[in-house]
C-alpha positions in Angstrom: 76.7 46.1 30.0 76.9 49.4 31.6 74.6 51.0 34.6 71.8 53.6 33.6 69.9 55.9 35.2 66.6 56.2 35.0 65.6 59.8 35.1 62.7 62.0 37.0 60.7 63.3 34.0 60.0 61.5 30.5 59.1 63.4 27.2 58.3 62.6 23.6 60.4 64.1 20.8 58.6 63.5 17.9 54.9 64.6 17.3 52.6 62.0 17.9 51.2 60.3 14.3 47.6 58.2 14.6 48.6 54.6 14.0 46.9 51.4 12.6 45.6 48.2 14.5 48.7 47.0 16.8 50.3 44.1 16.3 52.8 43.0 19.1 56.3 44.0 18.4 58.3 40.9 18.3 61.2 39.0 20.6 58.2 39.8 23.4 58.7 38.4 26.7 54.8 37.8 28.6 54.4 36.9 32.0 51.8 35.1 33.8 52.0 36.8 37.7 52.6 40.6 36.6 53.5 42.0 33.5 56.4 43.4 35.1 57.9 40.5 37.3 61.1 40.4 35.8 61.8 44.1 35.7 64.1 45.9 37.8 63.2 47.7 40.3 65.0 51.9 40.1 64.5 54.7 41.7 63.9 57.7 39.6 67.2 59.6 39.1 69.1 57.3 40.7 71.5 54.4 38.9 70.8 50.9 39.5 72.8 48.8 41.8 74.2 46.2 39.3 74.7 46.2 35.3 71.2 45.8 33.5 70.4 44.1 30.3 68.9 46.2 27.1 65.9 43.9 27.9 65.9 44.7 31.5 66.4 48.4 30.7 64.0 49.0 28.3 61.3 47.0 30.7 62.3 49.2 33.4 61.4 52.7 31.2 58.8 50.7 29.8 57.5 50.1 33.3 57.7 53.6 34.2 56.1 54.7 30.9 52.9 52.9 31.6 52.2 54.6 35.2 53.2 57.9 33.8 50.4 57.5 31.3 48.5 56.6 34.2 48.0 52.7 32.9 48.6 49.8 35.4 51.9 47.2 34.5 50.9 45.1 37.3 48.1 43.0 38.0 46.5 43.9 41.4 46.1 41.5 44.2 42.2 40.8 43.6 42.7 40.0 40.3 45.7 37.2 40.9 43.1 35.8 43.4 40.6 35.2 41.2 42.9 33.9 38.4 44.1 31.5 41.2 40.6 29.9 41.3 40.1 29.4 37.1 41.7 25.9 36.6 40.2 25.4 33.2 38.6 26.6 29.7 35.0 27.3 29.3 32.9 24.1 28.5 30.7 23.6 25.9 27.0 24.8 26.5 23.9 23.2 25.1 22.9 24.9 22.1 26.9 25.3 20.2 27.3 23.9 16.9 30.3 21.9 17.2 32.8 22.5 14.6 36.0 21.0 15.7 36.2 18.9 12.5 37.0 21.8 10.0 40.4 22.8 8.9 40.8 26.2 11.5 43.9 27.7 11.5 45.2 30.5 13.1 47.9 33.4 11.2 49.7 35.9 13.8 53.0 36.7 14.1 56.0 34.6 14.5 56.0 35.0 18.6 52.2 35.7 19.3 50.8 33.7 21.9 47.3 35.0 22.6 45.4 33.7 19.6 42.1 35.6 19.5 40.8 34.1 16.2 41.0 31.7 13.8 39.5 31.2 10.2 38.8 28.4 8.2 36.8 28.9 4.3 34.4 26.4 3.0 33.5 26.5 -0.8 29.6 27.1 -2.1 27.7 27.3 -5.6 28.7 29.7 -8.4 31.9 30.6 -6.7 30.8 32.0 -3.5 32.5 31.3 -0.6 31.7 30.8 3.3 34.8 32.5 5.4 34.5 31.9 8.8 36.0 33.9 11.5 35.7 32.2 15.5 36.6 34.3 18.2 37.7 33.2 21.4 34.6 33.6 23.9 36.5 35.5 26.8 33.7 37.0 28.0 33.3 33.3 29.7 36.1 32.9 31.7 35.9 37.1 32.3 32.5 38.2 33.9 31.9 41.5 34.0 32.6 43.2 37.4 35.4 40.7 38.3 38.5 42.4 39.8 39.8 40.8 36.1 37.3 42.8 34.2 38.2 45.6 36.3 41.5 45.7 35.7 41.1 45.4 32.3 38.5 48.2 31.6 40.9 50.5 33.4 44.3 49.6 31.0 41.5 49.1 28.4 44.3 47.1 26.0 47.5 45.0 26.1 50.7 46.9 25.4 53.2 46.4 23.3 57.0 47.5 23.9 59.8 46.0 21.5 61.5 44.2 25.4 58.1 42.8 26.8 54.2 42.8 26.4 51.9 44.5 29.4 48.9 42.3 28.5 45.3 43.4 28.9 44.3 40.2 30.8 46.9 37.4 32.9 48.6 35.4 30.5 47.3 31.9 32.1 43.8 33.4 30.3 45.2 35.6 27.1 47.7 32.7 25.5 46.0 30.1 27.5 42.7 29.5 28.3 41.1 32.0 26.5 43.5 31.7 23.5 42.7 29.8 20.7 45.9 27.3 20.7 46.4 24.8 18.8 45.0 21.3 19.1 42.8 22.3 22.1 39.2 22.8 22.5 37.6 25.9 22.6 34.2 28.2 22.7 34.2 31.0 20.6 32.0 33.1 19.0 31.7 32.3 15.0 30.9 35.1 12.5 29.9 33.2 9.0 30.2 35.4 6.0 28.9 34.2 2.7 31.4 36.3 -0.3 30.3 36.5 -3.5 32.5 35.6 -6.7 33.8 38.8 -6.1 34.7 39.6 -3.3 31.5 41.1 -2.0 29.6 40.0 1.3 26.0 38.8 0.2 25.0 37.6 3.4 26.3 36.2 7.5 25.2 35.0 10.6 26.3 35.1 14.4 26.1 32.0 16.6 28.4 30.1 19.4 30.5 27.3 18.7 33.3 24.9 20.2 36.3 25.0 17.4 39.5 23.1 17.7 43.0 25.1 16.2 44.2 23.0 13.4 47.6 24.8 12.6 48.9 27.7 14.5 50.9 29.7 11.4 53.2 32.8 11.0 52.5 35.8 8.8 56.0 35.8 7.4 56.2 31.7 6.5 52.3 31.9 5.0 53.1 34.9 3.4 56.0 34.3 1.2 54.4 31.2 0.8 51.2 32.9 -0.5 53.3 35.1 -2.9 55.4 32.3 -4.8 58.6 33.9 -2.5 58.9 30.3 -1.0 58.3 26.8 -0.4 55.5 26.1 2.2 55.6 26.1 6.0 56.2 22.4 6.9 52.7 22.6 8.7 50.8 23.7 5.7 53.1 20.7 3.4 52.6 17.9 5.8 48.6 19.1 5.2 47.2 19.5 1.7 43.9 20.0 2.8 45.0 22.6 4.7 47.1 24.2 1.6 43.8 24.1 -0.6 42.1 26.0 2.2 44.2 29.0 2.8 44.2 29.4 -0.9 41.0 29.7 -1.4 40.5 32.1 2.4 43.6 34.1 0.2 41.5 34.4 -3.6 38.5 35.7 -1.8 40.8 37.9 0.5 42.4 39.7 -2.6 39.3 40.1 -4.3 37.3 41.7 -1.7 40.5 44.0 -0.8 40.1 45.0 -4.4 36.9 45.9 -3.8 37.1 47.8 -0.4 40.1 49.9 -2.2 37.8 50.6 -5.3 35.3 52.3 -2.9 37.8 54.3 -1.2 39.4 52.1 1.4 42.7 54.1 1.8 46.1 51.5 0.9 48.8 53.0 2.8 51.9 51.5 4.1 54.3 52.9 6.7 57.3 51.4 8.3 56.9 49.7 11.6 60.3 48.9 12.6 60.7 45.5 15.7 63.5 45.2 17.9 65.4 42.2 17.6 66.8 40.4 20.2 69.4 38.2 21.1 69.3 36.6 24.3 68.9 40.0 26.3 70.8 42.0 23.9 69.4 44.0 21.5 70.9 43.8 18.3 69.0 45.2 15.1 65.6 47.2 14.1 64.0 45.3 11.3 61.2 46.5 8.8 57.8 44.4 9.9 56.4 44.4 6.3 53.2 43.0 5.7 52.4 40.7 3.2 49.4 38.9 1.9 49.2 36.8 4.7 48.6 40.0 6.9 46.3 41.3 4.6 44.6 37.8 4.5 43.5 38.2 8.1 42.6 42.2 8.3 40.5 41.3 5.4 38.6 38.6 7.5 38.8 40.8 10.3 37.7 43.7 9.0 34.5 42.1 7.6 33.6 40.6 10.6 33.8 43.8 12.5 31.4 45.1 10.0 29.1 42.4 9.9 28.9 42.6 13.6 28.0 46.2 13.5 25.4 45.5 11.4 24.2 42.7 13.3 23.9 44.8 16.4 22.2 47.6 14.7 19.8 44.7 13.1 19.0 43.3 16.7 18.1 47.3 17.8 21.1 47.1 20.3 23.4 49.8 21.4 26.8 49.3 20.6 30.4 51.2 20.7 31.8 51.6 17.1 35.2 52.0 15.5 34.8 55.9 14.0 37.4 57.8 11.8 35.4 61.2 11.0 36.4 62.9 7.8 40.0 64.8 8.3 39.6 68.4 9.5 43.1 68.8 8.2 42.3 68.5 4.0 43.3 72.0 2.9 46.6 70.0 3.7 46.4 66.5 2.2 45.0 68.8 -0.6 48.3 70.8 -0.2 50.3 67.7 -0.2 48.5 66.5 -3.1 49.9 69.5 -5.6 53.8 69.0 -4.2 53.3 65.8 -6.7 51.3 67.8 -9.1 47.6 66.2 -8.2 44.3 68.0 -8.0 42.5 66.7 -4.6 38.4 67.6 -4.2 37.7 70.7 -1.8 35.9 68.6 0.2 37.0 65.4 1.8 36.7 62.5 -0.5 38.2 58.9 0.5 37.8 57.5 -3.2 39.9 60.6 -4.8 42.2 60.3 -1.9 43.0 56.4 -2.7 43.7 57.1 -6.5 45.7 59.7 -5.7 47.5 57.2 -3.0 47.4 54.4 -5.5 49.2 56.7 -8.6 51.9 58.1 -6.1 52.9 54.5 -4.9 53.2 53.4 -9.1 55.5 56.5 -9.4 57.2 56.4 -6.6 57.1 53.4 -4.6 60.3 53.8 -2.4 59.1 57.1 -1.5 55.6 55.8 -0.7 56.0 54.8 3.2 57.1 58.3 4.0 54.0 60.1 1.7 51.5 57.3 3.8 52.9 58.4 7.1 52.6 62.0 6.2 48.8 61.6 5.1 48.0 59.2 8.3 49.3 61.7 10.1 46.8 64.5 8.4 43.6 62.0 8.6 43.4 62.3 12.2 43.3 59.3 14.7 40.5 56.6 15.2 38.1 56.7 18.2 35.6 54.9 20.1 31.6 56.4 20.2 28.7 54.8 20.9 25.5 53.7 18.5 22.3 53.9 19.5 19.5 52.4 17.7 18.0 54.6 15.2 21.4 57.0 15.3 23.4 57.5 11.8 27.0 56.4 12.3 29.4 58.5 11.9 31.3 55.9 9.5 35.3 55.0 9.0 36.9 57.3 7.1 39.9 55.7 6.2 38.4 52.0 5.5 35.2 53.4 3.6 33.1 51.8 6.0 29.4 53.0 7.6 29.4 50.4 10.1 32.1 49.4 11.9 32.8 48.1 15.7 36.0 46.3 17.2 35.1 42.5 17.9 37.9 40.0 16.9 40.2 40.5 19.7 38.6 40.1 23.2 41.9 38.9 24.3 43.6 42.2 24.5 41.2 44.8 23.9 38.5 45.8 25.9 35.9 47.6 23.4 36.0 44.0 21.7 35.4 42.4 25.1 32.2 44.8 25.2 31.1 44.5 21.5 31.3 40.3 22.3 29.3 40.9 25.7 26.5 43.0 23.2 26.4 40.4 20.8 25.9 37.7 23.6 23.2 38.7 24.2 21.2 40.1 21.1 21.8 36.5 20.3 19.8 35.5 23.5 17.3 38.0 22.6 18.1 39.7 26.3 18.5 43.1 26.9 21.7 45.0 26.8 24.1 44.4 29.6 25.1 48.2 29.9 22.8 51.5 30.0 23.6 54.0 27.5 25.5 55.9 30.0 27.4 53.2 30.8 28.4 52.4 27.0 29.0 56.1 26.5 32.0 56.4 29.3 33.5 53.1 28.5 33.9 54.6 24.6 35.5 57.6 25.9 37.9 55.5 28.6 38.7 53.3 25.9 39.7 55.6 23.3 41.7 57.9 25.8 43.2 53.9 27.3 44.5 53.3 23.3 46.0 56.7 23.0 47.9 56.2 26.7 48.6 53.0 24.9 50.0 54.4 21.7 51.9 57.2 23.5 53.8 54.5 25.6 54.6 51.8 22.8 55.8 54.9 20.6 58.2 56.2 23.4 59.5 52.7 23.4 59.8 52.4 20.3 62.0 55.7 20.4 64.5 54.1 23.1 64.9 51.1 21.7 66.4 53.2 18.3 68.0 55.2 20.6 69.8 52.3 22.3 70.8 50.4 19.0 72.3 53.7 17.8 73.9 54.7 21.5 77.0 53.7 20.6 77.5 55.1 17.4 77.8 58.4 18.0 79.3 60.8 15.3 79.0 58.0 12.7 76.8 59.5 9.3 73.9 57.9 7.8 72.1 58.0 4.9 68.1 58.6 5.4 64.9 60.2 4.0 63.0 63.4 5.3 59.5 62.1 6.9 58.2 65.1 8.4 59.3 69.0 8.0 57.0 72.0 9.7 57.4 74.5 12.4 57.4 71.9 15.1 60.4 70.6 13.8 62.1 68.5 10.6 62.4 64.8 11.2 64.5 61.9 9.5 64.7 58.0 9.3 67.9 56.1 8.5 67.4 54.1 6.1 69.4 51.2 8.2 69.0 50.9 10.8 65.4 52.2 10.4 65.4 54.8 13.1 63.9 57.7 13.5 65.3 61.5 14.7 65.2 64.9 14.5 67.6 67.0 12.6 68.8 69.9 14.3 71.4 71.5 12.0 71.1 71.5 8.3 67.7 71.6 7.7 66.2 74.8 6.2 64.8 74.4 2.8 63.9 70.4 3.1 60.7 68.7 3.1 59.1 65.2 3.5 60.9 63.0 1.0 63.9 64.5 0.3 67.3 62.4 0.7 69.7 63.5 3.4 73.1 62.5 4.8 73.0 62.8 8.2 75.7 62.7 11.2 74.4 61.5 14.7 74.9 63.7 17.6 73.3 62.6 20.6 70.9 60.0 21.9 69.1 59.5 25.5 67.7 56.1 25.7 65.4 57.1 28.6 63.9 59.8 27.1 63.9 58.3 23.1 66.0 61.5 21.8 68.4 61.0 18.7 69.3 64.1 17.4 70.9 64.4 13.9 72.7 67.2 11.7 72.6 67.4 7.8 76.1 67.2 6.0 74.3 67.5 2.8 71.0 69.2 2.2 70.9 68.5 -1.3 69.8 65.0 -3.0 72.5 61.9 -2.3 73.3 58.5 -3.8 71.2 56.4 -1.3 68.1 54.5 -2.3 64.9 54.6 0.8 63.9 51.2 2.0 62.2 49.5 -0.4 58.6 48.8 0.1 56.6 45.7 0.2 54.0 44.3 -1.1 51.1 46.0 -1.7 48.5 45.8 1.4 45.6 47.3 2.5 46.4 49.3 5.8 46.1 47.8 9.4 43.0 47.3 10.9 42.5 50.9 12.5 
């Protein structure tokens, strides 16, 4: 270990891209006092007293990162004296439908802890399905106005940074007694969704419940699982019950993701590299495919957001809505489009765009991570606006959707700690707990808290590279062109999967091409790598392969 410094100013050296839903990062450390109890305290500019551990160090930029962006890392006093006085979960109220009894599982990654939902499918006439998606009731254990509350409507979401998590809400709540856990007791907040044969919602209903967590599973176990790659996860082979369940939650997920992409739900795939840890030490970036595990879930989740939506706008209540307007840039998807010798519509047009996506990932589906990024970051990035009853929506571009909110993860979001407090009560029949004016600024603070949010986790993700290439300096690397304008030209190894920009070498590329690189420089504070080209032209390397196909994150 060697001592850093930690400088004055901090700056982003790639352009920012709109992301996906976020899933934590992996090899996460979460505390229950602060978020940032076991980081090191530095003074800007100045080196630390003793060594620090790549853990330690990315905290410690990590910590600064968040108060730059103006976000809190620590949990104030108030708010650790109120969590002092919650000893328990919520009870169950008169009026749930108990549902311990059915087969609920839970699918998150390996290392999650703060399980906002689970889903369990129950089989019906002529091939229909009931999928049912509970939600952990936070809103119990979180009254609005607490010092909690308040804490969390200013951060407005968890954080995730490759060395530790910066959760939305205490820990002793978020993966404890407002998570979902296994073999415990809990009230959530069910959303039952009849699916048609195929694939299609025909009808769903809202109501409380107390559900017990059969089987807490992992994405990448389920998944290969799920795809014939390997055996089953010992929970799901000690259980066949359970098996014959997630089957059938998978058929109807694959069928109605069939459907969503048939009406222009866009299917693009980028690379989301996760630090890996050993210990303290950081010691690989690894691909975080998806699989149709993941896509199992957004599925589920993405339906239930919709079918909340609706349910609102049934019930004549205001609520805040997921929105993704049509792109303002798509004279340049459209120019994109004829590089591969494709004719897009003048106009934007999600259902043209996805067949164009879907015969570009056939051709070419090594080259299709870096053609997603480049159109994700042409669409434009997702934000928070309020409904009003009787208003038209402006609609989710990218998922094809009218009606669409953010409901299934009161844990560590806030607009879905809102959307839960709205559906509360249109269930009660009450009016809504927030004026329109009130709903209105919480949109805007949450959509400016997720892009604060986005900025820090991508700087983090940028020194973490930075420090797993640090010491290979002057070593060359084979990698693919991901983004080439006047702002700059930019490249990602294909292993380690890191990102940088090329500053020598790189007149006459663009996104795609293949590239041998030589590294020149990294700052691990700041998240530079800088790269030069030793061949411009075409080289024998092969991109990272792609995974299975999946629908996109839940934006």
């Amino acid at each position: 270990m060697i001592k850093r410094t930690i400088p004055d100013t901090a700056q982003s050296a790639s352009s920012d891209a709109p992301t996906g839903g976020r899933t934590p990062t992996g090899n996460e450390s979460m505390n229950t006092r602060g978020a940032s109890e076991n980081v090191s305290r530095v003074q800007p500019g100045k080196p630390v007293s003793a060594p620090m551990s790549d853990r330690v160090l990315l905290s410690t930029i990590a910590h600064r990162a968040m108060i730059e962006r103006g976000l809190e890392p620590d949990f104030p006093p108030a708010e650790l004296n109120e969590l002092a006085a919650i000893h328990r979960p919520a009870e169950s109220e008169a009026g749930m439908r108990d549902l311990r009894t059915l087969t609920w599982a839970s699918i998150d990654n390996d290392d999650s802890l703060d399980l906002d939902q689970i889903t369990v499918a129950i089989p019906m006439d002529d091939g229909r399905v009931r999928i049912l998606i509970a939600v952990a009731d936070v809103d119990v254990l979180v009254p609005r106005g607490s010092a909690i509350d308040e804490h969390a409507a200013h951060n407005t979401t968890s954080v995730y940074t490759p060395s530790q998590v910066f959760p939305m809400l205490p820990t002793v709540l978020s993966t404890g007694l407002t998570s979902l856990n296994e073999g415990q007791d809990r009230v959530a907040l069910v959303v039952d969704i009849v699916f048609a044969a195929d694939g299609s919602i025909s009808s769903s209903e809202h109501y409380r419940s107390v559900v017990r967590n059969h089987a807490k599973l992992a994405y990448r176990s389920v998944g290969d699982w799920l795809a014939g790659e390997a055996a089953a996860p010992d929970r799901i082979s000690a259980a066949p019950a359970l098996a014959a369940n997630l089957r059938l939650q998978d058929s109807i997920a694959q069928k109605a993701a069939g459907l969503r992409q048939r009406h222009g739900a866009l299917g693009l795939e980028t690379i989301e590299p996760k630090a890996v840890f050993r210990g303290d030490a950081m010691i690989e970036l690894e691909p975080n495919w998806k699989n149709r595990a993941t896509q199992l879930i957004e599925e589920f989740m993405i339906a239930a957001n919709q079918r909340t939506a609706d349910f609102l706008s049934a019930k004549e209540s205001p609520s805040i809505r997921r929105v993704l307007r049509p792109p303002q840039k798509w004279d340049r998807i459209v120019a994109l489009a004829l590089e591969s010798g494709e004719q897009l519509p003048e106009t934007p047009d999600a259902v043209a765009l996805e067949g164009f996506l879907e015969r570009r990932r056939k051709a070419s589906p090594d080259q299709f991570a870096d053609l997603s990024l480049a159109v994700v970051k042409l669409i434009g990035r997702a934000e928070y606006a309020v409904d009003l009853p009787g208003a038209e929506p402006p609609g989710h571009f990218a998922l094809a959707i009218r009606d669409y909110s953010h409901s299934t993860a009161p844990n560590r979001r806030y607009p879905d700690l809102l959307t839960q407090r709205l559906l509360k009560a249109a269930l009660l029949g009450v009016p809504s707990p927030y004026t329109d004016a009130e709903l209105t600024e919480l949109a805007r603070r949450c959509t400016e808290g997720e892009l604060d949010a986005i900025k820090v986790e991508r700087r983090m993700r940028k020194s973490a590279a930075a420090l797993l290439l640090s010491k290979r300096n002057g070593e060359s690397f084979d990698g693919v062109v991901t983004g080439a304008s006047d702002k700059g030209t930019w490249v990602r190894l294909v292993q380690p999967p890191a990102e940088g920009r090329l500053t020598l070498g790189y007149l006459g590329l663009k996104v795609g091409d293949l590239v041998h690189v030589k590294l020149i420089h990294t700052d691990v504070e700041r998240g530079f790598i800088d790269f030069i080209a030793i061949n411009n032209g075409a080289v024998p390397c092969s991109p990272m392969p792609l995974g299975k196909k999946v629908s996109p994150m839940i934006p």
